[in-house]
C-alpha positions, 0 to 999 in steps of 0.5 A: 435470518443469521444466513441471510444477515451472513450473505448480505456481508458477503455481498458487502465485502465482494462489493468493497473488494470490487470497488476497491480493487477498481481504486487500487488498480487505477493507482497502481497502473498509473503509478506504474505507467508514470513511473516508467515514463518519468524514470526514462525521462527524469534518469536515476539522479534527478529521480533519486532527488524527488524520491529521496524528497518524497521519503522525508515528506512522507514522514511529515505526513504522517506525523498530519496523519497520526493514525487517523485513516484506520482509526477515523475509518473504524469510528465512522463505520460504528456511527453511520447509522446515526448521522448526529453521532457521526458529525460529533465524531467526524468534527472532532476528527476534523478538528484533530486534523486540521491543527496537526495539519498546520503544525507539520507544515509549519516545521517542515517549512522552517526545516526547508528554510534552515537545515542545509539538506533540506534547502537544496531541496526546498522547492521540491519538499514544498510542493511535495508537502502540500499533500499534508493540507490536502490530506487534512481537509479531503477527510477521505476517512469518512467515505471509506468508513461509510463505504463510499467506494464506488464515489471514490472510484469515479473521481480516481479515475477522473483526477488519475487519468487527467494527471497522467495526461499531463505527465506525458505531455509536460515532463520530457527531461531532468529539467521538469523535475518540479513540474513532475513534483505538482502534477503528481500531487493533482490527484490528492489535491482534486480528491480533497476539493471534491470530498470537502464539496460532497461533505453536506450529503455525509454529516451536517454541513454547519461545522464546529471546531470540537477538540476531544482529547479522548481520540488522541489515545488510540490515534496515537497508537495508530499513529505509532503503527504507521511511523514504524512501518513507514520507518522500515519502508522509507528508511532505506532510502532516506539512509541511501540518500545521506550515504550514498549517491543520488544514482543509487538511491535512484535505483533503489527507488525504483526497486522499492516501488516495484515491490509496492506495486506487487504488494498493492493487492493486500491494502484492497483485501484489509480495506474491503473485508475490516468493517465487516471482521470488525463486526464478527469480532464485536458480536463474538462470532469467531468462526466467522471472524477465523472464516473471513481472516483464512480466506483473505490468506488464501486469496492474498497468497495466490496472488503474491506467491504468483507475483513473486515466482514470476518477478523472480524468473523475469527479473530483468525484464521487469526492471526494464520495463519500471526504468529502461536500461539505465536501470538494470543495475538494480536486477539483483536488488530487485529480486532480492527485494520481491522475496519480501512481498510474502511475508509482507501479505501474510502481516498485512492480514494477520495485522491489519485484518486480524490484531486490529479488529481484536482489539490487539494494536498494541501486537501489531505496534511492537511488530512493528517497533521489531521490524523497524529496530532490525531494518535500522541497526542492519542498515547502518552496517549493510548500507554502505558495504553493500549498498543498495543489495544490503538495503533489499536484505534488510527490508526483507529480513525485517518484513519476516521478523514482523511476520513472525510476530505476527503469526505468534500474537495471533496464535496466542491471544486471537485464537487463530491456529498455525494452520490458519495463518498459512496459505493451502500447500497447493498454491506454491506447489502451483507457483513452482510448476509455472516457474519451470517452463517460464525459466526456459523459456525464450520470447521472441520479441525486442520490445520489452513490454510486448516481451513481458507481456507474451512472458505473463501469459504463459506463466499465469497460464500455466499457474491457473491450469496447475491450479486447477488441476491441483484442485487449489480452492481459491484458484479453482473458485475465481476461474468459476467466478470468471466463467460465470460472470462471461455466460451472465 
């Protein structure tokens, strides 16, 4: 019965994994699509403004947020079994956001309507914020917590491509910077419609304004959590955009979200395995809980070290390829900046799939407040010696100094051994033998995409049969995976 309860996980996670995969797929390769695109079109300054206006949002949502997708997702994953329990819940969630909603609106607004900076802006920032209105009656929390991938997947890929769509045939010039700002909030916003319609199937359709103040505790910590994490990620361009020019935060921009798209794999591995680490820590399985958390480092650094190897050898290319030549001065930021998606991964899954189910929030929140503090004091001496180059270092330094931490709450209060916490030596042994041939080797091609595309072939080729040949578990066990799936 154990084993069977065990595989039936199993098949839950590799489903979740699937699904979610599907989901983080779609946002990232239409991100990356739509950010090459609107990069080569809108062109560094006006690029900067919507990004440097995205980062200031982005805290405003946040604060509509307060920590409500982990903690929302954790309590209706333990009342799914009960569907009055979960509309109690889920009211009184709903509730909590809908009055956050309305007041991080409200100060945005005025802030757009009195402070100088943010009225040159305004327009921008408006259209921008109404992703806090979505966000707050799309509950997208309950179908993750219920584990509703497979919905969410098919409306992702219908708003997503349709979004898309309209990027390319409406935005063609600097001038389109606002329609580019409402075309890029469609998807959030169809999401939420289609949520808010589905709600009947999920919970009692009869809604109830119910104000619990029990839940503000732990989502204020979650809360807590995503604003330091958010401070180091989105610092350095805010900080960019008030010390220097749109042009380089334009370029820094695109850093960062190359960084993001490299980085997405480890949002899939927390999203589809934390129900059921959850679990394992509640019912005191240990094993299981250290089995699931090994294997998720292994799996998010076979990947990242790969990403990080390449991104390094072909630099250019990729920054080519994100924003065209009026981008390429960014090559050094970006290479600097691609360090940090190791420590990056491994924090994720010592913090998101490990501290969190183990009761350990509060760890992961003084990581955090530590990584935040030193990307702060670092940028305002980096910043404007050094520019956007100082502002990658900082980002990087700070994303280890959490990982650090990470790696020390775990091994003292959850039990994981060092041993655990690090990936199986093969992998970048593997990661180094491809960088070899790829570093001398020259493509071809003109077209830069063609280019990095013949570029990717060869190094992951030559990174999966170094794999193999080492006999990397984690390597060794996809290519069987794959192999199987195309005899099937």
């Amino acid at each position: 019965m154990k084993q069977e309860q065990a595989d039936n996980r199993n098949r839950s996670i590799t489903r979740n994994i699937s699904y979610n995969t599907v989901i983080t797929a779609l946002t990232y390769v239409f991100g990356a699509v739509s950010m090459m695109y609107v990069s080569r079109k809108l062109q560094p300054a006006a690029n900067g403004r919507v990004d440097f206006a995205n980062s200031v949002v982005h805290y405003f949502i946040l604060i509509a947020g307060l920590g409500m997708p982990w903690y929302a997702i954790r309590c209706c994953a333990r009342f799914r079994e009960d569907r009055k329990k979960l509309t109690k819940v889920f009211q009184e969630l709903f509730t909590i956001g809908l009055l956050l909603a309305a007041i991080s609106g409200a100060v945005l607004a005025v802030l757009c309507l009195t402070v100088n900076l943010f009225r040159d802006n305004r327009t921008l920032m408006l259209i921008l914020g109404s992703v806090i209105v979505w966000n707050a009656i799309g509950c997208e929390w309950l179908y993750k917590g219920l584990e509703r991938y497979r919905y969410l997947m098919i409306v992702s890929l219908i708003t997503r491509t349709t979004a898309l769509v309209l990027v390319f045939l409406a935005v063609h010039s600097p001038d389109d910077m606002l329609l580019y700002a409402g075309i890029s909030v469609i998807p959030t916003a169809a999401l939420a419609v289609c949520n808010f319609i589905f709600l009947g199937r999920e919970v009692d359709s009869r809604f109830h304004f119910r104000l619990n103040t029990e839940h503000l505790k732990p989502l204020l910590i979650f809360f807590a959590m995503s604003c330091m994490a958010t401070i180091y990620v989105n610092l350095d361009i805010v900080m960019l955009g008030l010390m220097k020019s749109n042009y380089e935060t334009g370029l820094y921009s695109l850093v960062s979200k190359g960084k993001t798209l490299l980085t997405c794999f480890g949002g899939v591995l927390i999203a589809a395995a934390l129900p059921q680490v959850s679990i394992a820590w509640s019912e005191g399985n240990r094993e299981r809980f250290r089995e699931i958390t090994k294997r998720s480092i292994g799996l998010i650094m076979a990947v990242n070290l790969a990403l990080l190897a390449f991104a390094l050898v072909y630099a250019e290319d990729c920054v080519l390829a994100m924003g065209g030549s009026s981008y390429v001065g960014a090559t050094k930021a970006f290479r600097i900046m691609v360090i940090s998606i190791a420590p990056i991964g491994l924090s994720n899954i010592l913090g998101g799939q490990a501290l969190v189910p183990a009761g350990r929030e509060m760890r992961l929140l003084q990581a955090e407040i530590a990584g935040a503090v030193v990307n702060l004091v670092l940028n305002l001496y980096v910043i404007p010696r050094y520019s956007i180059n100082g502002a990658s270092v900082t980002t990087l330094i700070a994303e280890v100094v959490v990982w650090v931490i990470c790696v020390w709450f775990n091994a003292r209060e959850v039990g994981l051994s060092i041993r655990d916490m690090f990936p199986d030596v093969r992998i970048p042994i593997a990661c180094a033998i491809a960088a070899v041939p790829a570093y001398f080797l020259t493509v071809p091609f003109g077209n830069v995409f063609v280019r990095l595309a013949a570029e990717a072939v060869v190094f992951f080729g030559v990174y999966v049969v170094a794999g193999l040949l080492l006999r990397e578990p984690i390597i060794c066990e996809t290519v069987r995976r794959v192999l199987r799936l195309k005899r099937t």
